[in-house]
N, C-alpha and C positions, 0 to 999 in steps of 0.2 A: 367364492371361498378363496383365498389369499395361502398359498402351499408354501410351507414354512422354508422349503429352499429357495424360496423366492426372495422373501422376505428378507432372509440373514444375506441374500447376493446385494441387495441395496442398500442393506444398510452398511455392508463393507464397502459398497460403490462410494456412499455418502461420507463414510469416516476418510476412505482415502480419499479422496478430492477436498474435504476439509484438512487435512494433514498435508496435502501439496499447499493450498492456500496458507496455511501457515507458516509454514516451513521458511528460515531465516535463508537471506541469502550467502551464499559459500564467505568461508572468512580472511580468503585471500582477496576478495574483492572489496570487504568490508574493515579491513584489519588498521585502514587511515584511521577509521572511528573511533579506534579499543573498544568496540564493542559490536557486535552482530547486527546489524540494519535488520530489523523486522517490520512488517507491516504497522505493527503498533507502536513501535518505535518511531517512524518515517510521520506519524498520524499525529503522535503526540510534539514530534519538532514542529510542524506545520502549527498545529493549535497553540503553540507556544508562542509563534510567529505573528499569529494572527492578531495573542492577546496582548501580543509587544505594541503593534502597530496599533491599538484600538478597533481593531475589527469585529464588533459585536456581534452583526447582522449574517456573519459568516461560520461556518466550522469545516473542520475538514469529514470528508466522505469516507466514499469508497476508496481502495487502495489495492495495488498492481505490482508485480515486480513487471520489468521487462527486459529483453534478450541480455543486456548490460549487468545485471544485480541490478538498477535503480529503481525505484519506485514513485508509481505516480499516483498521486492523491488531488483527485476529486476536490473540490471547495464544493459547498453548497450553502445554499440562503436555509433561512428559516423554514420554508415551507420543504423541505427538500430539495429541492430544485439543483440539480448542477449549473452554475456559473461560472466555475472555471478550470481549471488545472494547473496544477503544481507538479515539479519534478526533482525529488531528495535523492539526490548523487550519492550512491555508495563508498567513494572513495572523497570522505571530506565531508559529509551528513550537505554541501551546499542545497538550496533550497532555491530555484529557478520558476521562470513561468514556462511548462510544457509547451507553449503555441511558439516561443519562442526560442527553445531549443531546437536546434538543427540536429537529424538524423543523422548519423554516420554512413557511409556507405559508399 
């Protein structure tokens, strides 16, 4: 039997950990753009990118911020698959390949 304060603790677990994942990054790091870097926004430059270049066989994934505001988005094939990563700079929406971005530090 499933005890109803259990219940409403997970599903507040669940709401807040989807509201952190969502959640734009701050708008002083995003503010080159005029407009808030969201995950969905980061997903949709990418797929934009992709459909410039003729890349059918591709779309974009999953997507991150990281310590920086930027966000990196996953490519993936048809079958799901990750194949690569992309990195959409907060400051300037640029659009890099992750393996070949250098870490700070």
């Amino acid at each position: 039997m499933v005890r109803y304060p259990t219940l409403i603790a997970a599903g507040f677990a669940i709401f807040i950990t989807t509201a952190a994942y969502a959640a734009p990054a701050s708008n002083d790091v995003a503010a080159d753009l005029g407009q808030t870097l969201t995950l969905t926004s980061a997903k949709q430059m990418v797929a934009d990118k992709l459909k410039a270049s003729h890349q059918s066989q591709v779309r974009p994934g999953a997507a991150e911020f990281d310590a920086d505001g930027n966000v990196r988005v996953d490519i993936v094939d048809t079958n799901g698959l990750t194949v690569s990563h992309v990195l959409v700079h907060a400051n300037g929406g640029q659009i890099t390949d992750a393996a070949t971005t250098k870490k700070r530090g």
